[in-house]
N, C-alpha and C positions, 0 to 999 in steps of 0.2 A: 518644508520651511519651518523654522523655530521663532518662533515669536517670544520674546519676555516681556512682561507686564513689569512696570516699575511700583512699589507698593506707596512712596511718597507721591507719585504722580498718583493714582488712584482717588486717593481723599482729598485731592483738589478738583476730582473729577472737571476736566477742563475738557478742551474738545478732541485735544490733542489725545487726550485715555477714550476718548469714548471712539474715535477710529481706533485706533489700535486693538478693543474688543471687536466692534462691529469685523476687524478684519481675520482676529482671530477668531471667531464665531466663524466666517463663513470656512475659513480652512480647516477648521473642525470638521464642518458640511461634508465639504469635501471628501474628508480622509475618510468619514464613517462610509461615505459611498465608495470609495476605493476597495476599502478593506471588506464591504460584503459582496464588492465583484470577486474580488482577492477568494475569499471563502466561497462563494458559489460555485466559479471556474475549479476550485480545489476539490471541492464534493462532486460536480465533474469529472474529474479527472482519476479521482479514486474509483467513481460506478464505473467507467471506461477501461482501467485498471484490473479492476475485478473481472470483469466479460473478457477479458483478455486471458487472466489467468486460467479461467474454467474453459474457453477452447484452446489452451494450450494444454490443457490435463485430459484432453478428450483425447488432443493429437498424441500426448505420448502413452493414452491407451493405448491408443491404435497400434504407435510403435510395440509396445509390451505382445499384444495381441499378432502382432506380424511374427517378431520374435518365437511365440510359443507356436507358431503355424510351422516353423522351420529350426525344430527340432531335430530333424536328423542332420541338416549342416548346421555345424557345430562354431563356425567362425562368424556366420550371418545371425545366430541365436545369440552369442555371446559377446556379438561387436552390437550387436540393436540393446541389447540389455542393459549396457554399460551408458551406450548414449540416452538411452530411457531415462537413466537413473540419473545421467548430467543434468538430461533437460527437468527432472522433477526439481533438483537441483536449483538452478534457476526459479523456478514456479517459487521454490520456500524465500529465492533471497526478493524477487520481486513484492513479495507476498508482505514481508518483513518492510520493504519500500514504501509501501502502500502504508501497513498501518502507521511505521514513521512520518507519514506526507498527514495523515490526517489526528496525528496526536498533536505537530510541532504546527500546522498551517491552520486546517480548520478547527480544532479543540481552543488552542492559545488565542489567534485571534478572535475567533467569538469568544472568547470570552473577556478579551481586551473591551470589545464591542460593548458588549451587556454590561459590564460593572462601572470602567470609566468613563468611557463618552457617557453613558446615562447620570451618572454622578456630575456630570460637567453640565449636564441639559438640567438638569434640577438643581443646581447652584445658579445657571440663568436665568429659570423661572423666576428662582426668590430673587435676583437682581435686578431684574424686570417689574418685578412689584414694586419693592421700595425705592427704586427710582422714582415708580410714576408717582408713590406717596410723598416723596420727597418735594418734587413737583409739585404738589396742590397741596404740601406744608406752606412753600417760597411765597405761592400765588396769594393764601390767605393769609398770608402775615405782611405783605404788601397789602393786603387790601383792607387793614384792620384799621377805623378811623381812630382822630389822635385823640377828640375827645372821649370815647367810650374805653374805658383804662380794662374793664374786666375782659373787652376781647380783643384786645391789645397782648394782655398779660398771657389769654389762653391757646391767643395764635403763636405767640412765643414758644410756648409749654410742648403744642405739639409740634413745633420747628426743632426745637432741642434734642427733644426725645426723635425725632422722625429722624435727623441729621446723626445721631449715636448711634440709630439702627445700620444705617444705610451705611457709617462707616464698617460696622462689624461687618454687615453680610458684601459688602465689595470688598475687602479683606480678603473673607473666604472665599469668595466666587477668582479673584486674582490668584490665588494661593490653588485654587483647584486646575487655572489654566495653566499656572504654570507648572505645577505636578503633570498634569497629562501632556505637555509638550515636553517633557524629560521622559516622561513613561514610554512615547508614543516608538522613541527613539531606542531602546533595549528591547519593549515585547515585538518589534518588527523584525529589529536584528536580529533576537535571539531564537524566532521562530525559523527565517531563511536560514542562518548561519544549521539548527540543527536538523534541517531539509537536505542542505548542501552535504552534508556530512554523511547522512542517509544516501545518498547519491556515490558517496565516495569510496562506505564498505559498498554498497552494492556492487559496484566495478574494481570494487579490490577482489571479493569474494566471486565472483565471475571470473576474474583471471587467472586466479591459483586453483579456481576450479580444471576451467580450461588447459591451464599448463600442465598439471597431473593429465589429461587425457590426449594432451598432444604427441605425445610418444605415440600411442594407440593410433590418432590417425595418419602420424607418417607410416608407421608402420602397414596402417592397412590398405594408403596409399599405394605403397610399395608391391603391395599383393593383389590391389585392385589392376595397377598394370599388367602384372603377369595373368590375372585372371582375364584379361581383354584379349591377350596374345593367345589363351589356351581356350577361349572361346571361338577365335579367328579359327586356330589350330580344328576344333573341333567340328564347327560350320564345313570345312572345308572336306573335312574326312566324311563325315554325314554326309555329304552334297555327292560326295564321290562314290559311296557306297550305294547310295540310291540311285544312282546313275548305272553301277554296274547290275541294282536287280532290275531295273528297268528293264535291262537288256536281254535277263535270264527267261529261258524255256519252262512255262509252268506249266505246260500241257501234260508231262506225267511228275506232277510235284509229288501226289497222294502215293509216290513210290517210295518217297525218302522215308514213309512214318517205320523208324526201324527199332527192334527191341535192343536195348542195352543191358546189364542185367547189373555193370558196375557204376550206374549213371552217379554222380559227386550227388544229387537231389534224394538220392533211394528211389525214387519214379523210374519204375523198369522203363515204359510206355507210357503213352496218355494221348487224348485227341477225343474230339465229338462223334457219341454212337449215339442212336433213334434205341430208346429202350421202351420194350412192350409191358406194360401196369399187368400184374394179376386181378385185378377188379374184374367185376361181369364186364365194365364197357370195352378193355382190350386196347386200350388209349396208350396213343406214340407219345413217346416225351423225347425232346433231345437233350443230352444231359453231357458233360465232362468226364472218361470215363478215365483211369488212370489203375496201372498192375503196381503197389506197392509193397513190400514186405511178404511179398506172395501169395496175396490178395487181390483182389478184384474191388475197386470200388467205383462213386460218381459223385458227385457235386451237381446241385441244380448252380449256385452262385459259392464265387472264392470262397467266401468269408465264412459257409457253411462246413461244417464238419461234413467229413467225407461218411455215405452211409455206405457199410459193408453189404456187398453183393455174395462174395466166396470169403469164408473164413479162412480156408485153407486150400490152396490152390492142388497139395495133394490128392486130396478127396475128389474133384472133380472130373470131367471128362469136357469134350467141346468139338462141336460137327455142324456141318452145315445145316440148314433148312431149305427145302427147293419145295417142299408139299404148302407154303403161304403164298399168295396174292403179291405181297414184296416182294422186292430184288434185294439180294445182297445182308443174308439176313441168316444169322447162326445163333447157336445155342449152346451156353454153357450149363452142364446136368452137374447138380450137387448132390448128395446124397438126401437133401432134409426139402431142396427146390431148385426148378431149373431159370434162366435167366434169356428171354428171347432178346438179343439187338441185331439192329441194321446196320450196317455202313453206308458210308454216300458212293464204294463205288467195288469192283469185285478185287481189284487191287489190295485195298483198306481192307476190305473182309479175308484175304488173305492173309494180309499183315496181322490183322491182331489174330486168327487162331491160330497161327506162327506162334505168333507170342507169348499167349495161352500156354499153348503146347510147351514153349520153354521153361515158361515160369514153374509147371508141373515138374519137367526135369529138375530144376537148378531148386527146387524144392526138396527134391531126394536127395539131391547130393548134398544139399548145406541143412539137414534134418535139425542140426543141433543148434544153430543159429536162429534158423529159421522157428525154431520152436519158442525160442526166447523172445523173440521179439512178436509172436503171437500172443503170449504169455502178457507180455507188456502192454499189450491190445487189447485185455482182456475182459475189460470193464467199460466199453467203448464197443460193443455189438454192435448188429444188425439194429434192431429194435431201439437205438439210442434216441431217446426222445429228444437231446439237446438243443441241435439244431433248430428243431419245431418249436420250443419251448421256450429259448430266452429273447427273440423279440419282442414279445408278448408283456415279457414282464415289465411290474409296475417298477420298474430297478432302479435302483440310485445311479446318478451319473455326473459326471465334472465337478464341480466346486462342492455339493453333498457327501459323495464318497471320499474327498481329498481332505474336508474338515474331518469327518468320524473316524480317518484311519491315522491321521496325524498328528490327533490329540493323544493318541495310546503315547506314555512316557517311554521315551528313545527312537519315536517311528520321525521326527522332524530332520532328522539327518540319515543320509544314507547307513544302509546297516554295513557296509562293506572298505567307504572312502571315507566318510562321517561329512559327505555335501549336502549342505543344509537346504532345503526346501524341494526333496525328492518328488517326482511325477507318475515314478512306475511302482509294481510293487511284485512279487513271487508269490501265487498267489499257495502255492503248497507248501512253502514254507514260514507265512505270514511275514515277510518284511516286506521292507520301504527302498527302494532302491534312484537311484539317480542313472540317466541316461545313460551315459557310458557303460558301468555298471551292468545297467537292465541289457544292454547288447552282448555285454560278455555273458550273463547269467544265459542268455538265447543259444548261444553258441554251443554250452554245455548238452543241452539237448532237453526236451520234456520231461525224462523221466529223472533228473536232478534239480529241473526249475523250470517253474511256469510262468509267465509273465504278462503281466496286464498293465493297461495302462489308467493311472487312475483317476486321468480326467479328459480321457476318451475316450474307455470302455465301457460299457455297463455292469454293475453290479447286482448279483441278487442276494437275496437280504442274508441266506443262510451265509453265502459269502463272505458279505459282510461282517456278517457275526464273527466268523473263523479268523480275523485281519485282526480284529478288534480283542480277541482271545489270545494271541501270540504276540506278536511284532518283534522289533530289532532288539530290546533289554534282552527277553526270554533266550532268544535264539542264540545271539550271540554268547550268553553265558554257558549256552552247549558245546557251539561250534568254535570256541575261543579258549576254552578253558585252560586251554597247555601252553598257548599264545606267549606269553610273559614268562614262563618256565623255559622256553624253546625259545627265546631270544628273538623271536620273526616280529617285523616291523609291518604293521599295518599302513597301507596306503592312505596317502592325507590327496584332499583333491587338490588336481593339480597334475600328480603324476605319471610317470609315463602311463600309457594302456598297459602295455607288456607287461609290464610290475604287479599291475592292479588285476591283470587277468592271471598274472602266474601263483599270485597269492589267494582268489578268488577258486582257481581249480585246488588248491591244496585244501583249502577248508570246508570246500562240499564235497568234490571226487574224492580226492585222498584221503579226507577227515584228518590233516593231520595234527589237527588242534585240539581235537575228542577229546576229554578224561577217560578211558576205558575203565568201567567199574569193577570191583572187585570181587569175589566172589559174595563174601558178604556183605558186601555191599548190597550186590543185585539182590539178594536173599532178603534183607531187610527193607529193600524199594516196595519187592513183589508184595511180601508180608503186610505195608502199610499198604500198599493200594487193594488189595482185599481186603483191609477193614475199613478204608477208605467206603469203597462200595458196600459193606455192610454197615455201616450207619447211615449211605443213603437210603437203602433197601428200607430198611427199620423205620427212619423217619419221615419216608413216603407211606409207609403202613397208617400212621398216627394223624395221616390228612382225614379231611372227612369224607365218608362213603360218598360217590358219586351216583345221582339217580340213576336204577335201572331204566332200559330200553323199554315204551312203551308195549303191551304183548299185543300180539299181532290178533286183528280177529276179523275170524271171515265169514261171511254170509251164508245162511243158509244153506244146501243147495249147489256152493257155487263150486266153478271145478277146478282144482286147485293142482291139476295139471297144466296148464297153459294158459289159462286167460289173460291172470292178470298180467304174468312176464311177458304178453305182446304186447299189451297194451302201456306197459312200461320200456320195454324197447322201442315200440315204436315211435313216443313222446321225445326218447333221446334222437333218433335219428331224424326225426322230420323235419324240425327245426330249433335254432339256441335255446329260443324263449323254454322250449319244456325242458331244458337240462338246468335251465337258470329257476326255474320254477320249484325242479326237482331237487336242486343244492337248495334253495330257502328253506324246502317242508323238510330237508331230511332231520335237522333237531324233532322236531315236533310228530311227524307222522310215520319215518320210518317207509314209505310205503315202495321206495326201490327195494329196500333188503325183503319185504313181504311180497313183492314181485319174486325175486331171485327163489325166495325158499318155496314159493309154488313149484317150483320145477323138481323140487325132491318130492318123493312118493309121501302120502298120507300120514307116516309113523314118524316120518321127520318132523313133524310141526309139532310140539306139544301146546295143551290148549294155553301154559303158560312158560317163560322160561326158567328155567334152573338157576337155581340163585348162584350168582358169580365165584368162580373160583381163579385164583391166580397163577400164573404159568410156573412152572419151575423154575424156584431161586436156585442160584449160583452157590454152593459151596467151598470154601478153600481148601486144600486138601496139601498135605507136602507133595509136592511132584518128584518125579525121579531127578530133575535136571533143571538148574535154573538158567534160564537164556532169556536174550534181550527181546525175541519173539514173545516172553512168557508176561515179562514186564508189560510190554504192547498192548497183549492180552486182560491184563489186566486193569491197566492205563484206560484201555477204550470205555473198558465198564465201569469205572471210578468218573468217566468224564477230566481225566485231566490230563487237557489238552500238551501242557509242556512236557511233562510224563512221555507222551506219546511220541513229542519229537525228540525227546531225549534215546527214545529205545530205538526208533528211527534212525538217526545219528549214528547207534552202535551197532548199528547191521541188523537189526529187527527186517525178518521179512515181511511184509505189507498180509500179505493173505498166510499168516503162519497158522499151520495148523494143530487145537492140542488134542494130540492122537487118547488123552488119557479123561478127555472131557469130552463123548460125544463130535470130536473131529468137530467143534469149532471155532470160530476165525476171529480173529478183533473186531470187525465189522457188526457178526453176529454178536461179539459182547457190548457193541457199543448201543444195537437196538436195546439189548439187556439195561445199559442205563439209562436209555430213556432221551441221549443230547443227541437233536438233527445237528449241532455244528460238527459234536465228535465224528457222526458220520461222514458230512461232506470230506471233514479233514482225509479222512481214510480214503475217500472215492478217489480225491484230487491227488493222493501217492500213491493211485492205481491199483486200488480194494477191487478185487473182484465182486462184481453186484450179485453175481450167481456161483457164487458156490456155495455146496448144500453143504452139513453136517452129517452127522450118522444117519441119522432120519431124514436124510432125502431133503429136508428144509433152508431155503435158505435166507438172505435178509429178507427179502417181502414177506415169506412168509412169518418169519417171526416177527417184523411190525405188524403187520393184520393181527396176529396173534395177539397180542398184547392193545394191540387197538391206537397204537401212534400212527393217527393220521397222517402226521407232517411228515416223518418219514415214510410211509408209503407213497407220499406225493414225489418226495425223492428219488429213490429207488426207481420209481418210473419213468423220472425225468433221467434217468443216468442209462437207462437202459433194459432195467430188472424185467427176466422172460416171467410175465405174469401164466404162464399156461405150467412153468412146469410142476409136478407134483412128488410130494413126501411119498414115504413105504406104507403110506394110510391112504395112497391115491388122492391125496385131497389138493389143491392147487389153492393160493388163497385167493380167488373169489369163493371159491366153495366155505373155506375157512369164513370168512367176512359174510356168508350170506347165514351160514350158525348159529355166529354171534350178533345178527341182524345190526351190525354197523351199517347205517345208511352213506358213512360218507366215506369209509372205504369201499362198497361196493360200489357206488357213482365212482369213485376213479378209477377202480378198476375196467368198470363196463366201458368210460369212454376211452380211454388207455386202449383200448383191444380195439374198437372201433375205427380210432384213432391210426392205428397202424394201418387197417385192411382200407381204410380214405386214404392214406398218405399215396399207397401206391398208385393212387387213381390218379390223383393232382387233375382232375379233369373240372369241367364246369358245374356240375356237384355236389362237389367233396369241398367247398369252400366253408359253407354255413356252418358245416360238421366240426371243420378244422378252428374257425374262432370261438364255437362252445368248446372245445377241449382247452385252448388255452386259457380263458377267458376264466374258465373254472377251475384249472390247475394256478391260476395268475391267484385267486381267491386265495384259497389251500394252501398255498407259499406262502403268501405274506400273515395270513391268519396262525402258520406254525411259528414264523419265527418272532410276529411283532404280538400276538396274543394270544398263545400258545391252549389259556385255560376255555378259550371256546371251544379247541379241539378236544378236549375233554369229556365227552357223554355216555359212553361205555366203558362196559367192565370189559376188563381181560376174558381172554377163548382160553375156555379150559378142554384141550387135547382128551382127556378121559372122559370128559362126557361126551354122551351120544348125540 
């Protein structure tokens, strides 16, 4: 209600003005009580607002979270992602609602609150005063007698003056009510009206939100019915087919296990055999046994790499056993070791050395084939420590590996579709791949693309490393380079698969996007990455000497054929604590490598060592022939990784050999420069781990040699036969126990131990198996995250004694 004060009425102040305040005064009351219900219920209403918003953000986590759990369907990932992204939608216009409700409702009117009603209540104050001055002017100028003239005169004086006040400040006290009953009327309106309005984009912006996505759910409408019909459809087939094996005869099922030899999988065979451990205890295991590639192998669990039983199905033989205590129990004889399992019945023991037997055959006839894809196997032995070794690790995983690999410039979009916020990645060729993508890269086969997922796999760090040294820029300026010259159109996402797979085989099977280098080109590549490598060489010379190895010194007396080496094997086998005790002391004491060197005769120790000398450098020399092998070659030992995939690209063979330099490999020049990532790179495009040089030597041994820790850690974990030896009979432990490297002897010694436990997997061989990882988990991450702890020895110089 509007009240107006008349300002003529006022300075007659009559009774008639003095209700008319008193009524506007109480309406005042009132409104101020309205207006901080008004703002309370408003602050309300926004905290309510809020709680609402944050579990609506949890809920379209969850949606996002559902979404990325169903990943292989492609319509439930990409229909949940879409509504995710409405309902975040939403969440912003709410969001925008809310602080509209508390800038136009609670901001404007408190602050209506706070400035004018209090300007109003302190205009009443001062009205309320000189009213009641006024008042007790009247009274004492009435009451002033007639004969006494001076308080006659001064009851006058303050009547006068008391009556000018009282006009001024009712004036203003009128003039203030009726300001604030005009006021009261715009900061009301104009707070609602700009609430109301907030209300209006909200549900405009909700609608056109929605109408953009309503195509989408009619559409998926549409598919959800057919999807009801072909789930009816499929219940009913299910139902039916469980119904007819209900009915089947399984009394001789274990007859069906039959060898195929063209099975679509490459699995000739496969089924559960009881396989007997070479350990003293002679422990059954049951394990998954499966004839692949003309091999023999087993799996304790899927997910495990298969460890090779028979390399070569050629070389074997396989007969029964009827001389053991078991039933139904044969033996496969290798030439290097023979293999005892059982079957569960004499039928299955039939079957598989049937099958056996075949595989040998259909291994002579396909010699050439067969040869090739052992070849391809070739870095992946018996002794593959992988398996053992990466649950272990301290490894990056989900949102860690997905930031470090996606900040590399160009790795944010697929390297093949260009879809932006890829999940998978290759891991031998260092890109970024998006689903689709990642299922065709799968299809092509391992030895063109390896695939992992990057925030469901594990990663270990050298890995890492290797993703973060490549990615989509590098790669593609190799594998694209003719791309734009050859007029081929690169898939955008979106496109069919077919397109995206037929362009996808042309640029890594086919290469047909390559730049082929020139002759002098390649000549001038080779040229700089030998001097490339020679100003590493050089300016690693210019670091400063590293301390020699404490010199070993021994006791009077003591007998320095065997003591101490039991009493250091036995510390590693007993239990963790002495191997974890043994890695702390090995900076400082040495005293595994002064174990190891007891076991050489008296002339091997000298009472101090030989002052360090350095392995043979690398000379460049003109070759007869320059090849993309030769580049490789050289690339490994420069460290530069793009180099490497560029000679890869051109048909560079992985294990090339230069017949003109000691026969050897890129592998061996990449220990030469010293980078564990260049090595992994090499491992993961299926580097032979063992193959020697002229001297019988090969990667392990020349890390030992040179004393790269990290890469021996390597080498180990990839598979490296730590027993074989050079045309100096030396094997590197013998090399490492020389050069009194304490922390490659500890890997080697548990590495060997490590193997002769694994076959036991008995009750044990457990303690054994978490010191090996435990301390290979160290040594991993000590090479790749702080590489100069591994640092404490000099280089093994081959001519000394």
């Amino acid at each position: 209600m509007k009240i107006t004060v008349d300002f003529e009425e006022c300075l007659k102040d009559s009774p008639r003005f003095r209700a008319t305040i008193e009524e506007v005064e109480g309406d005042v009351c009132e409104l101020e009580s309205k207006l901080d219900k008004l703002v309370k219920l408003c602050i309300g209403m926004i905290d309510a607002g809020k709680a609402y918003n944050a579990a609506n953000k949890q809920f379209v986590s969850g949606i996002r979270e559902l979404a990325q759990q169903s990943t292989k369907d492609e319509v439930i990932e990409s229909s949940l992602t879409k509504f995710a992204e409405s309902l975040q939608e939403m969440i912003n216009y709410h969001t925008i609602l809310f602080d509209q409700a508390q800038r136009s409702i609670k901001t404007q009117l408190q602050t209506f609150v706070k400035d004018d009603l209090r300007k109003f209540k302190e205009a009443k104050k001062q009205f309320d005063k000189v009213s009641e001055e006024k008042e007790a002017a009247l009274i004492k100028n009435a009451q002033a007698p007639r004969n006494k003239q001076h308080e006659v005169e001064e009851a006058t004086n303050i009547l006068t003056a008391t009556r000018k006040c009282f006009r001024h400040i009712v004036l203003d006290y009128v003039l203030q009510i009726n300001v604030l009953q005009s006021k009261r009327r715009s900061e009301i309106l104009k707070s609602m009206l700009s609430f109301m309005y907030a209300h209006l984009t909200f549900f405009h912006q909700g609608y056109d939100l929605f109408s953009e996505l309503q195509p989408l759910m009619k559409l998926l409408g549409g598919q959800l019915d057919q999807l009801v019909v072909d789930a009816a459809k499929e219940k009913r087939d299910m139902e039916q087919k469980h119904s007819t094996i209900q009915q089947k005869d399984f009394s001789n099922d274990d007859t069906k296990l039959e060898y195929n030899v063209d099975a679509d999988n490459g699995i000739a065979m496969e089924g559960y055999l009881f396989k007997r451990a070479s350990n003293a205890f002679k422990t059954w295991n049951r394990r998954w046994f499966s004839i692949q590639n003309n091999q023999l192998v087993y799996q304790k669990k899927f997910k495990d790499n298969p460890t090779v039983v028979v390399e070569d199905l050629r070389l074997c033989t396989v007969k029964h056993c009827e001389d053991i205590e078991r039933r139904f129990c044969f033996e496969v004889v290798s030439p290097t070791k023979s293999c005892m399992m059982q079957a569960d019945s004499e039928k299955l023991r039939q079957a598989w050395i049937k099958a056996v037997q075949n595989s040998i055959a259909t291994a002579f006839r396909d010699k050439g084939d067969d040869g090739e894809k052992l070849d391809r196997k070739s870095s992946t032995s018996t002794g593959s420590l992988d398996s053992g070794g990466e649950p272990k690790e301290k490894s990056l995983k989900g949102e860690s590996a997905l930031q470090k690999v996606l900040a590399i410039p160009g790795n944010s979009c697929c390297c093949d579709c260009g879809q932006p916020d890829p999940r998978w990645a290759s891991i031998n060729l260092g890109i970024t791949l998006c689903i689709q993508c990642s299922g065709i890269h799968r299809s092509l086969g391992v030895h063109f693309s390896k695939v992992r997922s990057l925030t469901l796999d594990t990663w270990e760090p050298e890995l890492l490393k290797l993703m973060c040294e490549l990615g989509n820029g590098v790669i593609n300026q190799i594998y694209e380079a003719r791309r734009e010259e050859l007029g081929a159109r690169k898939p955008q996402p979106g496109d069919p698969r077919h397109e995206v797979e037929a362009y996808i085989k042309a640029k890594y099977v086919d290469r047909r996007f390559v730049r082929r280098p020139s002759d002098e080109e390649l000549r001038n590549k080779v040229v700089s990455l030998s001097k490339q490598e020679k100003r590493l060489s050089s300016s690693s010379e210019h670091l400063p000497p590293r301390p020699p190895p404490p010199t070993p010194k021994l006791r009077p007396g003591s007998n320095v054929s065997g003591q101490s080496v039991k009493s250091a094997d036995s510390g590693i086998q007993n239990s963790a604590d002495g191997s974890r005790e043994m890695l702390a002391n090995a900076p400082s004491s040495n005293s595994l490598a002064d174990a190891e060197a007891a076991e050489s005769p008296p002339m091997a120790m000298p009472a101090t060592l030989p002052p360090p000398s350095p392995c043979k450098e690398m000379v460049f020399y003109e070759p007869k022939e320059y090849s993309p092998g030769l580049q490789l070659y050289w690339a490994s030992c420069a460290r530069s990784l793009p180099d490497m995939a560029e000679a890869l690209a051109h048909g560079a063979e992985v294990n090339w050999v230069n017949t003109e330099d000691d026969k050897r490999t890129p592998l061996i020049m990449a220990v030469q420069g010293g980078s564990l990532v260049t090595c992994e790179f090499l491992l993961q495009n299926a580097a032979n781990v063992n193959q020697q040089d002229a001297q019988g030597r090969g990667p392990l041994h020349h890390a030992t040699m040179r004393g790269h820790t990290g890469q021996v850690c390597l080498f180990l974990k990839r598979g490296a036969n730590q027993n074989a030896a050079d045309i100096d009979e030396k094997t590197p432990l013998t090399i490492a126990v020389e050069a009194a490297n304490a922390d490659i002897v500890t890997l080697l010694r548990l590495a060997k131990m490590n193997e002769e436990m694994r076959e036991a997997e008995g009750p044990y061989s457990q303690s054994g198996d978490e010191t090996y990882q435990d301390i290979f988990q160290d040594f991993t991450h000590m090479a790749s995250n702080d590489p100069d702890k591994l640092n404490r020895y000099q280089q093994y110089d081959p001519q000394k004694p």
